[in-house]
C-alpha positions as CSV (number, residue, x, y, z in Angstrom):
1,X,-11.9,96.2,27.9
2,X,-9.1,99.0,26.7
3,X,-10.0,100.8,23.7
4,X,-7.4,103.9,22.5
5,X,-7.3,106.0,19.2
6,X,-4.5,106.2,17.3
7,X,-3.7,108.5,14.7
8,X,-2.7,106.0,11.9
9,X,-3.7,107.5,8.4
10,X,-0.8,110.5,9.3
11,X,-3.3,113.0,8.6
12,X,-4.4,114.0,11.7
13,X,-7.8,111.7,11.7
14,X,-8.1,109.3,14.0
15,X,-8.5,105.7,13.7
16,X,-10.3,103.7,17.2
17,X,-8.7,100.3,17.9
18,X,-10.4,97.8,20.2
19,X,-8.3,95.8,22.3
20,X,-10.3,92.7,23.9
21,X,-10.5,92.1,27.4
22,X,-7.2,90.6,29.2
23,X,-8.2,87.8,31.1
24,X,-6.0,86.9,34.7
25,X,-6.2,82.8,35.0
26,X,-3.1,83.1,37.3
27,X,-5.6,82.6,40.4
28,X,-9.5,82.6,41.0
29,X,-11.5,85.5,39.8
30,X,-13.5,88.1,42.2
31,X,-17.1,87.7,42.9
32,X,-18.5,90.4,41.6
33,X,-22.3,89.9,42.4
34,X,-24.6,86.7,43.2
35,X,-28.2,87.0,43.4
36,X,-31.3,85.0,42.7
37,X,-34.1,85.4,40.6
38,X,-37.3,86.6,41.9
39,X,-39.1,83.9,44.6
40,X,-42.3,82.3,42.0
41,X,-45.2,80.9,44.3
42,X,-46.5,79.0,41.6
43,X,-43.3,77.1,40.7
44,X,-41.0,77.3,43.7
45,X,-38.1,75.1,42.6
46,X,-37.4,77.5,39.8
47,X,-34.1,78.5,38.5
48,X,-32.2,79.8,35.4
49,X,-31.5,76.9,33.0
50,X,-29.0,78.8,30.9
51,X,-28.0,83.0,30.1
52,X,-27.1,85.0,27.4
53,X,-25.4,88.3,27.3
54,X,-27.1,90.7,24.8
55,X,-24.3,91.4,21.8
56,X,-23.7,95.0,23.6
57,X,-22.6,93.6,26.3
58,X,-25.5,95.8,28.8
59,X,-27.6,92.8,29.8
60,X,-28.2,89.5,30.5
61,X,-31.7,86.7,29.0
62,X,-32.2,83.9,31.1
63,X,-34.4,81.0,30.0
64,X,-36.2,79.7,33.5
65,X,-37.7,76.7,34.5
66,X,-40.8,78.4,35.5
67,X,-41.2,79.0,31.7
68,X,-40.8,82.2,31.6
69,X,-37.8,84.6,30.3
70,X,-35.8,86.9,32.6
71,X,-33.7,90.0,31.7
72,X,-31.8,91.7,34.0
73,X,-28.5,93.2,34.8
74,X,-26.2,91.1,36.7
75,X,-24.1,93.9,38.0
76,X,-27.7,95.9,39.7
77,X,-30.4,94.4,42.4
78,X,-32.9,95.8,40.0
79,X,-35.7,93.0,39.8
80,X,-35.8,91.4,36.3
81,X,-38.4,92.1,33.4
82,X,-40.2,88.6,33.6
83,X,-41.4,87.4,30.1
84,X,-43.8,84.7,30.9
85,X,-44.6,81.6,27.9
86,X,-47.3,79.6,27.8
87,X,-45.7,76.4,27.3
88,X,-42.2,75.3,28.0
89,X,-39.1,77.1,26.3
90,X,-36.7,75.3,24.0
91,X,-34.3,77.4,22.6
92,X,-33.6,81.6,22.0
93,X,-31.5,83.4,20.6
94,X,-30.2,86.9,20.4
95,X,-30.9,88.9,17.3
96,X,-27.3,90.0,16.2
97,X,-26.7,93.4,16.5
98,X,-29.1,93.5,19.6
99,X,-28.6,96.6,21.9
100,X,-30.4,98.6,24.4
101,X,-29.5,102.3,23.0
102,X,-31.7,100.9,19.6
103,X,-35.1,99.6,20.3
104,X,-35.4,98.5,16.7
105,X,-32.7,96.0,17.2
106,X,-33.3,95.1,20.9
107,X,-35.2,91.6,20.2
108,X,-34.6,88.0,20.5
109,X,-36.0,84.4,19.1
110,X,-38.4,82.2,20.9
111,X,-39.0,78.7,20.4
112,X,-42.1,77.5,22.9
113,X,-43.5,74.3,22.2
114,X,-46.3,74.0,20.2
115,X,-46.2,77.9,18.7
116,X,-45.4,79.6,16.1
117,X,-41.4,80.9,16.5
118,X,-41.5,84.5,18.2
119,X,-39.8,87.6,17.5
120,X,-40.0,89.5,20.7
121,X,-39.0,92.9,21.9
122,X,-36.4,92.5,25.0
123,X,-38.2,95.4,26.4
124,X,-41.3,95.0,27.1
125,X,-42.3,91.5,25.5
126,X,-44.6,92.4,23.1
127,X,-44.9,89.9,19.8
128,X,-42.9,91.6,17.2
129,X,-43.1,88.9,14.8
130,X,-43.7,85.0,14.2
131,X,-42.8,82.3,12.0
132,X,-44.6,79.3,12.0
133,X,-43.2,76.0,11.1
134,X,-45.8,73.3,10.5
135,X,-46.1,69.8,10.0
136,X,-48.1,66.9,8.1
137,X,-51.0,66.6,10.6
138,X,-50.9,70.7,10.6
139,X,-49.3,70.9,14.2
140,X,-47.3,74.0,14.8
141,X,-43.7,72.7,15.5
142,X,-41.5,74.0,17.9
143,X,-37.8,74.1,16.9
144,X,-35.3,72.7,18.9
145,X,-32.9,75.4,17.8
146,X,-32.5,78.8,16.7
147,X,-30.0,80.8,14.3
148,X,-29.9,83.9,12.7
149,X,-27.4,83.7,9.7
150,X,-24.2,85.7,10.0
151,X,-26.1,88.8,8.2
152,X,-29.4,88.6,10.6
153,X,-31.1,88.2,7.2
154,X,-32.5,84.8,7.9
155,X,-33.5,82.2,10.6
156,X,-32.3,78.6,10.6
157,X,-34.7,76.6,12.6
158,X,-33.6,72.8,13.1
159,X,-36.2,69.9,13.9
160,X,-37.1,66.3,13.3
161,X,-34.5,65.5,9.6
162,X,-35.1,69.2,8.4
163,X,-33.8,72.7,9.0
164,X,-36.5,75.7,8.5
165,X,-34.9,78.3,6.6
166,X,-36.9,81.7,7.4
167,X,-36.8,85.2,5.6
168,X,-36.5,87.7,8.8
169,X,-38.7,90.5,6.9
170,X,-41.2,87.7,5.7
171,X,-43.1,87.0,9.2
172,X,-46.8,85.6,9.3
173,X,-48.1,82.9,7.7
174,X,-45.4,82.8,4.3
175,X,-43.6,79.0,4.5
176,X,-40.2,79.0,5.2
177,X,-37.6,77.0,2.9
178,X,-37.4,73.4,4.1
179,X,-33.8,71.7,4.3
180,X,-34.1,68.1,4.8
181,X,-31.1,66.6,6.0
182,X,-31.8,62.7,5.2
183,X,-33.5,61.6,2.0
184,X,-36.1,60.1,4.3
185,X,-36.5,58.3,7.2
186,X,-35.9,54.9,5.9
187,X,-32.4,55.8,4.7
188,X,-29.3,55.5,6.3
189,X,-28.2,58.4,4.7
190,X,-27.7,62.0,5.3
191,X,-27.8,63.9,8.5
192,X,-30.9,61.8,10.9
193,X,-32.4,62.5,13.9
194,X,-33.6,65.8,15.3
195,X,-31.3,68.8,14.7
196,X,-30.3,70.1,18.2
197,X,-27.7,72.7,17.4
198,X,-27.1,75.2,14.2
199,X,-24.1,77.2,14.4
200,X,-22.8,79.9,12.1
201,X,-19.2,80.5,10.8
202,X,-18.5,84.4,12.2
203,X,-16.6,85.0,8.6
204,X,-18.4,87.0,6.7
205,X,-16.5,85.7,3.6
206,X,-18.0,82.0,3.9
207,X,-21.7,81.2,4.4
208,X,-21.1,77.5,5.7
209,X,-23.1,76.5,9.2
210,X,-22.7,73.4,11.2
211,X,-25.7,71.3,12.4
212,X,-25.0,68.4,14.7
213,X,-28.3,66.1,15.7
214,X,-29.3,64.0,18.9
215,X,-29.4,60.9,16.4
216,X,-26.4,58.7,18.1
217,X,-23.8,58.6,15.4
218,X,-20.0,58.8,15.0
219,X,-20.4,61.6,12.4
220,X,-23.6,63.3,13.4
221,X,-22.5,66.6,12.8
222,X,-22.2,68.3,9.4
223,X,-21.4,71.4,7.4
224,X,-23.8,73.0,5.2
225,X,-23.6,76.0,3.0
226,X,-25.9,78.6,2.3
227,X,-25.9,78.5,-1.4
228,X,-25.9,75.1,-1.9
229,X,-28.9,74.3,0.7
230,X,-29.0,70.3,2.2
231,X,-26.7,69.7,-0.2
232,X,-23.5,68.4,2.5
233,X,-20.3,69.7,2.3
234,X,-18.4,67.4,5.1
235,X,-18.9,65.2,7.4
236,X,-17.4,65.8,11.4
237,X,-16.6,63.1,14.0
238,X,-14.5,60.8,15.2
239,X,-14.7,56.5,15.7
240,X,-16.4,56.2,18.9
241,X,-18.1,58.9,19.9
242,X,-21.8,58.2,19.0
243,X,-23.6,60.9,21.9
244,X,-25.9,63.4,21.1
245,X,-24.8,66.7,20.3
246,X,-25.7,69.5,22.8
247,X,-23.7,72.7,21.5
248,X,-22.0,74.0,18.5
249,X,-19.8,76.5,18.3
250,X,-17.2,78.6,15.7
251,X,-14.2,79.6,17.2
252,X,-14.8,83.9,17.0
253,X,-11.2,84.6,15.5
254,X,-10.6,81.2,14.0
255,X,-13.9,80.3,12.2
256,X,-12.0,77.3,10.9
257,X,-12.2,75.5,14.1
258,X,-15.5,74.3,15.1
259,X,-16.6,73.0,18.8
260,X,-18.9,70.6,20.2
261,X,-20.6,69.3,23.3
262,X,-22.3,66.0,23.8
263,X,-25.1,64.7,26.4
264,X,-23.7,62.5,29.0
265,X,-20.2,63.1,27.6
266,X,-17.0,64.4,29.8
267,X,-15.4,66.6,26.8
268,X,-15.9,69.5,24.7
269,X,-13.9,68.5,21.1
270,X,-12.8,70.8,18.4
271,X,-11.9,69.6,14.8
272,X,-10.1,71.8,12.3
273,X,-12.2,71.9,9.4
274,X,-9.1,72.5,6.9
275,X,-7.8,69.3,7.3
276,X,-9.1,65.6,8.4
277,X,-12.6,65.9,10.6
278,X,-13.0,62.2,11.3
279,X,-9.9,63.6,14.2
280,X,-10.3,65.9,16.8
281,X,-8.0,69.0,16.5
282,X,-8.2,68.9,20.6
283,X,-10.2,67.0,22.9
284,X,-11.0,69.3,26.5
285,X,-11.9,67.7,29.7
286,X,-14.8,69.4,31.1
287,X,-16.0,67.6,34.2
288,X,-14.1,64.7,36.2
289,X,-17.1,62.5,36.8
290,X,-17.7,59.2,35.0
291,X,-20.5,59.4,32.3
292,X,-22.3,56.8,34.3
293,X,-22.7,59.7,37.0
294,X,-23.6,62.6,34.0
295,X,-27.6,64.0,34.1
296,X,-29.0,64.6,30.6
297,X,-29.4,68.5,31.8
298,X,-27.9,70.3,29.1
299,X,-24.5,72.7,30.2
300,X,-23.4,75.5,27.8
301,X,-19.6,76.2,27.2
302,X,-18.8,79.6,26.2
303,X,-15.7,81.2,23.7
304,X,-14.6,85.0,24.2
305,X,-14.6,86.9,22.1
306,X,-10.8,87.1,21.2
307,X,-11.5,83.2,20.7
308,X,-8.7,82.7,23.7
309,X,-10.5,81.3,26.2
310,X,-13.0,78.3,26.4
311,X,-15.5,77.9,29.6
312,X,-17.6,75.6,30.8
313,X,-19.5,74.6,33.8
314,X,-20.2,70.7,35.4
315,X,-22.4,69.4,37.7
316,X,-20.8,69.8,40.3
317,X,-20.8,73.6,40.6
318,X,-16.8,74.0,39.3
319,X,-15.6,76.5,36.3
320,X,-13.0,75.2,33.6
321,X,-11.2,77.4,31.7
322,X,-9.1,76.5,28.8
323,X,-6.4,78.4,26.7
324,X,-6.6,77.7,23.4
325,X,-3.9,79.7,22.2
326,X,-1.6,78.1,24.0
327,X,-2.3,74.3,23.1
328,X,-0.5,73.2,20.1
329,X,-1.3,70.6,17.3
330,X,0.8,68.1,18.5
331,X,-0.9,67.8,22.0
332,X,-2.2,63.9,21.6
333,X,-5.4,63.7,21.5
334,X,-5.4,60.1,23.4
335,X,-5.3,62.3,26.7
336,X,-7.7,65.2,26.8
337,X,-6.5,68.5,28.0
338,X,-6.9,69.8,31.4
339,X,-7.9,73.2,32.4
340,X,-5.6,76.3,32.7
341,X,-7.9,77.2,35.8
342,X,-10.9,75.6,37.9
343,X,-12.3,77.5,40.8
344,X,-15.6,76.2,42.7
345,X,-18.7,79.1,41.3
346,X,-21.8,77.1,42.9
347,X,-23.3,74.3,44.8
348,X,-25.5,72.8,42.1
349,X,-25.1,72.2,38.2
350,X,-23.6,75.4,36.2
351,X,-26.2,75.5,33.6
352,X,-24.5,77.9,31.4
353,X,-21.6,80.2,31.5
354,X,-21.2,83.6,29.5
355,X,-18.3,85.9,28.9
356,X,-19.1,89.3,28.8
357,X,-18.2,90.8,24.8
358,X,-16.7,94.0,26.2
359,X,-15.6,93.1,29.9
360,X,-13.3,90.5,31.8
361,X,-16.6,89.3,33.5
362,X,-17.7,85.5,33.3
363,X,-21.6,85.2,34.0
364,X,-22.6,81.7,35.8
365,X,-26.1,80.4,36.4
366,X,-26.7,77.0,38.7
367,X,-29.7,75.1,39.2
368,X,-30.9,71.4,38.6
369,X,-34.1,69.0,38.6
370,X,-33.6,67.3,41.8
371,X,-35.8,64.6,42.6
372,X,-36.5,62.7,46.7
373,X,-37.9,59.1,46.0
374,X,-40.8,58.6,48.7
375,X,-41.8,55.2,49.8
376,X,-45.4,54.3,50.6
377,X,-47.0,51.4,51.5
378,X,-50.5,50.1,50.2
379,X,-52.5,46.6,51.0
380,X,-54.2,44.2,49.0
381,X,-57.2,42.9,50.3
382,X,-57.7,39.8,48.3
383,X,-54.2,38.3,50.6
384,X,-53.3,35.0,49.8
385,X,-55.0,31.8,49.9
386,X,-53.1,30.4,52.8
387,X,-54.7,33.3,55.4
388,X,-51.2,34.8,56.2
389,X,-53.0,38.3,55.6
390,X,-52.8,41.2,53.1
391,X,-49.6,41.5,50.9
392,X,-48.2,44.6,51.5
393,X,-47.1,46.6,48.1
394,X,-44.5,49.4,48.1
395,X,-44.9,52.3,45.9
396,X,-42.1,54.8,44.8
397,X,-42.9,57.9,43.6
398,X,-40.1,60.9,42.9
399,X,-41.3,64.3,43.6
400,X,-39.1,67.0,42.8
401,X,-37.4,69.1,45.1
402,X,-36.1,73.0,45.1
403,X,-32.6,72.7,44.1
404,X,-29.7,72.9,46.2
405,X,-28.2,76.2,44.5
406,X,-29.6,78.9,42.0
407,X,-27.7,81.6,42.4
408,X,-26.8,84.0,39.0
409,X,-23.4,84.9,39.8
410,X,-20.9,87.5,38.2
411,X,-17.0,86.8,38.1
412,X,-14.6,89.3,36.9
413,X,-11.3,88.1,35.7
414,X,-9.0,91.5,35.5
415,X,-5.7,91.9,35.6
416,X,-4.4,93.2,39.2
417,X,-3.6,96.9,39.2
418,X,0.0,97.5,36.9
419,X,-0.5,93.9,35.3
420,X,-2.8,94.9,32.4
């Protein structure tokens, strides 16, 4: 990051510019750290499922396998704070303007299953606040996603045909405003299935969000607005591509061009929500292996914050990088674009990958489920009636295994000297 003031009024008062990070894709970045988390004799195949840099940039929240969440610096060997849950995470999320130098705002979203949605501090884990979502039977619901609104004011939480709208000052027991996205479960219409990603447009002149759903459809994402509720504003998607959605994702610069991941898919696709949305803007290939070969473990792709630069992680341990100011309209989208850089980061699936807000540094985490099938062999003592003795049955059972790689690793991508 370069930041300079500039004396621009002519009065002698000074006026600071920020200039975002320059990023060097010319060759592979430098390994700036690689560690693992902390050994767990309780749950030794742990790992870091996915990371999130704090808005300020200072440190990083991992959500573990192990259940628990991890905060740490990547650039120290300081041990993390380790938040343990009682049941298994789904989703967090940041609270906006989060940043160590103001505890009031150093917090973050929880979804656990089967509890109430938690505020927490990201310094010591203490409960700062809940919202609890429940259902017909009176069973706390877990959300499988999290969002605050553009003005942290309220909390978007998307489940089974419905979106949670939350009041951030209004904790406790108070109901939230329910969204329902489909008229009802016997309809065709409207936005089905569980809503797996909720994602924000960073223009604070629009209050429109995208919500995409696991439900396999060709147009299973759509865009919402905040003062109209479930009513739909448009539908995005293309002929043929019926996967559930993983990630969403607003260009930072270019909130008019949304992104978006699928399970068991090979591509991240964009759309340009000024013109047609039934056709990708640009279609990015993010991983060479056929679907047939893909794992449902969910891998997060990552924008700058100059909205330049698109990253993502496979499961094969490589790093993509795409420029997506250099890729014009007219590239077909019949042939997906290839990166602008791939370097090997680990040995195992990149779970996530984060760019730092105020640094050239690219934050990977790798880890996977890996499973050994054992064979075991059992008799049956009633045999057959021909006396040829006991039929012997095989039994497979898949135990899981500590994964191959789960390293946290820290790239930097800067300029060499007298290039920036």
């Amino acid at each position: 990051m370069s930041g300079h003031a500039d004396d621009q009024s002519g009065s002698g008062d000074t006026i600071t510019t920020w200039t975002p990070p320059t990023y060097n894709t010319e060759q592979p970045p430098t390994l700036l750290n690689s560690r693992g988390l902390p050994k767990d004799a309780n749950f030794p195949g742990n790992f870091a499922r996915s990371a999130k840099w704090s808005p300020d940039g200072c440190v990083a929240l991992f959500h573990c396998e192990n259940r628990s969440f991890q905060i740490l610096t990547p650039t120290s060997e300081i041990v993390p704070q380790c938040l343990y849950q009682p049941a298994p995470v789904v989703d967090y999320a940041w609270y906006p303007s989060a940043t160590v130098n103001n505890p009031a705002t150093f917090c973050f979203l929880a979804s656990v299953r089967e509890c109430p949605v938690k505020l927490l501090d990201a310094s010591d884990g203490r409960l700062r606040a809940s919202y609890s979502i429940v259902d017909h039977r009176e069973r706390q619901i877990a959300p499988h996603c999290l969002s605050f609104n553009v003005n942290a004011t309220k909390i978007y939480c998307g489940f089974e045909d419905a979106i949670e709208v939350f009041d951030v000052h209004r904790p406790g027991n108070n109901e939230g405003t329910r969204l329902h996205t489909t008229p009802s479960k016997k309809t065709k219409d409207g936005l089905k299935g569980i809503i797996s990603s909720v994602a924000f447009c960073p223009d604070q002149t629009n209050e429109y969000f995208a919500a995409g759903t696991l439900a396999p459809s060709n147009f299973n994402v759509a865009l919402f607005s905040e003062l109209t509720g479930e009513k739909t504003l448009m539908w995005v998607g293309c002929e043929g591509l019926r996967n559930s959605v993983s990630q969403l994702k607003f260009n930072p610069t270019n909130p008019s061009v949304l992104y978006a991941s699928f399970r068991r898919n090979t591509r991240i696709y964009s759309w340009d929500l000024r013109g047609d949305t039934s056709i990708p803007l640009h279609v990015f290939q993010a991983n060479d292996l056929d679907p047939g070969e893909i794992s449902n473990q969910k891998l997060m792709f990552d924008i700058d914050y100059a909205g330049r630069w698109l990253g993502v992680g496979d499961h094969k341990g490589d790093v993509r990088l795409f420029d997506l100011w250099n890729t014009s309209h007219t590239d077909s989208q019949t042939k997906p674009l290839s990166p602008t850089l791939k370097y090997t980061a680990h040995e195992d699936a990149i779970g996530s990958v984060g760019f730092n807000p105020l640094k050239t540094w690219l934050l990977t985490v790798a880890g996977s489920r890996n499973f050994d099938d054992d064979a075991s062999e059992s008799d049956d003592s009633n045999g057959d009636s021909e006396g040829e003795g006991p039929r012997v049955i095989t039994v497979k059972r898949r135990s899981n295994t500590k994964p191959v790689d789960t390293s946290i690793r820290l790239w930097d991508f800067a300029p060499a000297q007298g290039e920036q």
